[in-house]
mmCIF file of the C-alpha atoms, coordinates in Angstrom:
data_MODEL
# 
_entry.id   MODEL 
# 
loop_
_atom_site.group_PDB 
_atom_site.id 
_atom_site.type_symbol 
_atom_site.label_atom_id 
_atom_site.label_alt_id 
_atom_site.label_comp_id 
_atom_site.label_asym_id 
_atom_site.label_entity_id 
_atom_site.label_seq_id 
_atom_site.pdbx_PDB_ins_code 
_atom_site.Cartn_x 
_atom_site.Cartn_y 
_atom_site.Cartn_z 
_atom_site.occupancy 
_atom_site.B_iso_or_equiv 
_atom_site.pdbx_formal_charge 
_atom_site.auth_seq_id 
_atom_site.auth_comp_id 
_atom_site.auth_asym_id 
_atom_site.auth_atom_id 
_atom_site.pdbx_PDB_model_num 
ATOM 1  C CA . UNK A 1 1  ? 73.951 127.237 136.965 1.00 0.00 ? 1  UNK A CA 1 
ATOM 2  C CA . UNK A 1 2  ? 71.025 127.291 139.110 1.00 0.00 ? 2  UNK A CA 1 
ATOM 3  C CA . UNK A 1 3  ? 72.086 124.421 141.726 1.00 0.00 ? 3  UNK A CA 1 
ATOM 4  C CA . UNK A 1 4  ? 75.916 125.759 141.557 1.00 0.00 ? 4  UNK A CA 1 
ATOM 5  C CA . UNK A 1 5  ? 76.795 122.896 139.323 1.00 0.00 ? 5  UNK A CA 1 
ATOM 6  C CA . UNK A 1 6  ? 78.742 125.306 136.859 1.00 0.00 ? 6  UNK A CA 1 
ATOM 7  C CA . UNK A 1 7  ? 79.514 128.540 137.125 1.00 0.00 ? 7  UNK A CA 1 
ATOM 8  C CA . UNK A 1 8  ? 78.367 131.713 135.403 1.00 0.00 ? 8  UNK A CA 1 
ATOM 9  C CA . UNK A 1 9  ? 81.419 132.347 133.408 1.00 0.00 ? 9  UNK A CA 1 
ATOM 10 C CA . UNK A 1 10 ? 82.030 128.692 132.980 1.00 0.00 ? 10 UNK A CA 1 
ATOM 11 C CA . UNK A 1 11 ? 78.581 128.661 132.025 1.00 0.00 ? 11 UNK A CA 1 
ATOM 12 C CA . UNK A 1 12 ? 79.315 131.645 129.613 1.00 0.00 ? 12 UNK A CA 1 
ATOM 13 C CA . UNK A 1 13 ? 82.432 130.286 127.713 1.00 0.00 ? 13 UNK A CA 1 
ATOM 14 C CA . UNK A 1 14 ? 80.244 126.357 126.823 1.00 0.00 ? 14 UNK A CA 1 
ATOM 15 C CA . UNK A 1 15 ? 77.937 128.851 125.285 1.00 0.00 ? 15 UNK A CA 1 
ATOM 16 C CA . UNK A 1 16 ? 80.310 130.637 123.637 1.00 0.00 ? 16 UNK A CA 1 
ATOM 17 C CA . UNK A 1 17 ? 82.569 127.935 122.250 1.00 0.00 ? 17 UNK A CA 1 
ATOM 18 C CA . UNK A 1 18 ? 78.892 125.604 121.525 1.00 0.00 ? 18 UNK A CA 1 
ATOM 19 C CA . UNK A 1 19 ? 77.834 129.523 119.461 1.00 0.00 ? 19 UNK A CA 1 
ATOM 20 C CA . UNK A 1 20 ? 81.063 128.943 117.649 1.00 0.00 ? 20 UNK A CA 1 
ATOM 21 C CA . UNK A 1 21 ? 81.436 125.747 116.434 1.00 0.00 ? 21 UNK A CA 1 
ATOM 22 C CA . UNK A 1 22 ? 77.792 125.265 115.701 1.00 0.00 ? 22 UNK A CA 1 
ATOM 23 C CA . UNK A 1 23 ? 77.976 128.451 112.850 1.00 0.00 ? 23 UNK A CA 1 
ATOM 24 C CA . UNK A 1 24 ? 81.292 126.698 111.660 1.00 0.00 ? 24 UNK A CA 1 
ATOM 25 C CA . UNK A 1 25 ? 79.359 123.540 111.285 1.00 0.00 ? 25 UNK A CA 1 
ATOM 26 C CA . UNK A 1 26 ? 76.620 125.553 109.491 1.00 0.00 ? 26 UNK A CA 1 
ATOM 27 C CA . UNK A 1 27 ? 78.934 127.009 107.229 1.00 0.00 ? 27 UNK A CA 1 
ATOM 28 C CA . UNK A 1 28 ? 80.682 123.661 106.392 1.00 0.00 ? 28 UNK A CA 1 
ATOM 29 C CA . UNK A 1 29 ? 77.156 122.094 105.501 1.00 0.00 ? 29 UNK A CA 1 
ATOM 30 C CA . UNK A 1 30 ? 76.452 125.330 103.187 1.00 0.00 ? 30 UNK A CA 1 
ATOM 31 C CA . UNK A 1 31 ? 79.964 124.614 101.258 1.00 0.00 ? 31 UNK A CA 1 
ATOM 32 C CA . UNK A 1 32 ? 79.280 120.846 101.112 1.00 0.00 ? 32 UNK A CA 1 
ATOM 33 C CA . UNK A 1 33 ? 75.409 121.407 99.514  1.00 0.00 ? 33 UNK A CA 1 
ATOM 34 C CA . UNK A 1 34 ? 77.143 124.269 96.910  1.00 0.00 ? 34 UNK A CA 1 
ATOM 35 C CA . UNK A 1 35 ? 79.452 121.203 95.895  1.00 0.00 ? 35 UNK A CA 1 
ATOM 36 C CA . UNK A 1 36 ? 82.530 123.635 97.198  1.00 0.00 ? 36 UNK A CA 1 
ATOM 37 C CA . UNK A 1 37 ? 84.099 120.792 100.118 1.00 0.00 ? 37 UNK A CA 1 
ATOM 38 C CA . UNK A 1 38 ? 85.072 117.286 98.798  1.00 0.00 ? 38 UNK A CA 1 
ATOM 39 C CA . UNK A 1 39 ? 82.570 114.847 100.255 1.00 0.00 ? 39 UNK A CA 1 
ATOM 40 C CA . UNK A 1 40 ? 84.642 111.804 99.489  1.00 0.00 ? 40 UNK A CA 1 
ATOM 41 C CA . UNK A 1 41 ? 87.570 112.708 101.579 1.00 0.00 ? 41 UNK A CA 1 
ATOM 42 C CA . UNK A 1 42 ? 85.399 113.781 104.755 1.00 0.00 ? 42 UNK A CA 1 
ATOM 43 C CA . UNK A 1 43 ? 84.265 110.346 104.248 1.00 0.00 ? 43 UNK A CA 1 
ATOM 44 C CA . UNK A 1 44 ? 87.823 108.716 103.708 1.00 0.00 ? 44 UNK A CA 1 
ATOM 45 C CA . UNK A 1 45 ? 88.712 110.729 106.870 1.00 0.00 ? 45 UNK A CA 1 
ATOM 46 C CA . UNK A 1 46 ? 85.851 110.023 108.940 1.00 0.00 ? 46 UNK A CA 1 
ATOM 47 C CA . UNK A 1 47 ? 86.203 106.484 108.071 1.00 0.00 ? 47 UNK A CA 1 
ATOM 48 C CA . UNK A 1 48 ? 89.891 106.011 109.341 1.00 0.00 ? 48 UNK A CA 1 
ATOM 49 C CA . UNK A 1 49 ? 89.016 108.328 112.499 1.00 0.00 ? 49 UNK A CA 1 
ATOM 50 C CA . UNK A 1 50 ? 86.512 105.318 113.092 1.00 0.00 ? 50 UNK A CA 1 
ATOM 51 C CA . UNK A 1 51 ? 89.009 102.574 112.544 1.00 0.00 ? 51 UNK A CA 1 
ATOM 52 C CA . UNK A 1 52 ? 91.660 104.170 114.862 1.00 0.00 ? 52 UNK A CA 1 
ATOM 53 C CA . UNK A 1 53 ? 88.609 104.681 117.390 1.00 0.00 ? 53 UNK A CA 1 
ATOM 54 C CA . UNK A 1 54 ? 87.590 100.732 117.126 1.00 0.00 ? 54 UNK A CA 1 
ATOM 55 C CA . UNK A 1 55 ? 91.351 100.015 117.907 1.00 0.00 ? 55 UNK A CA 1 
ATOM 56 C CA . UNK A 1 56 ? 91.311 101.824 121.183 1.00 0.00 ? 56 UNK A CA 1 
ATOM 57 C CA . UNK A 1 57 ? 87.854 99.913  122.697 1.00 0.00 ? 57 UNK A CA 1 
# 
């Protein structure tokens, strides 16, 4: 913001949308330590998000 690079409400909605997903984040972590959120499948689904990924370099 200081050398123009962004501007104040662009600046503003980063911070906003970073504020956001960072506490959803926080909550998912919370649900995955109380045993509430299926590990396994995040990993099944993190796993084939990979493979498509290598498929597209």
């Amino acid at each position: 913001m200081l050398n123009d690079v962004i501007l104040d409400f662009e600046y503003r909605k980063i911070k906003s949308d970073y504020e956001r997903n960072t506490l959803i984040l926080e909550n998912r972590l919370i649900d995955l330590s109380r045993g509430k959120e299926n590990i396994v499948e995040l990993i099944g689904k993190a796993t084939g998000l990979l493979k498509n990924f290598m498929k597209h370099i």
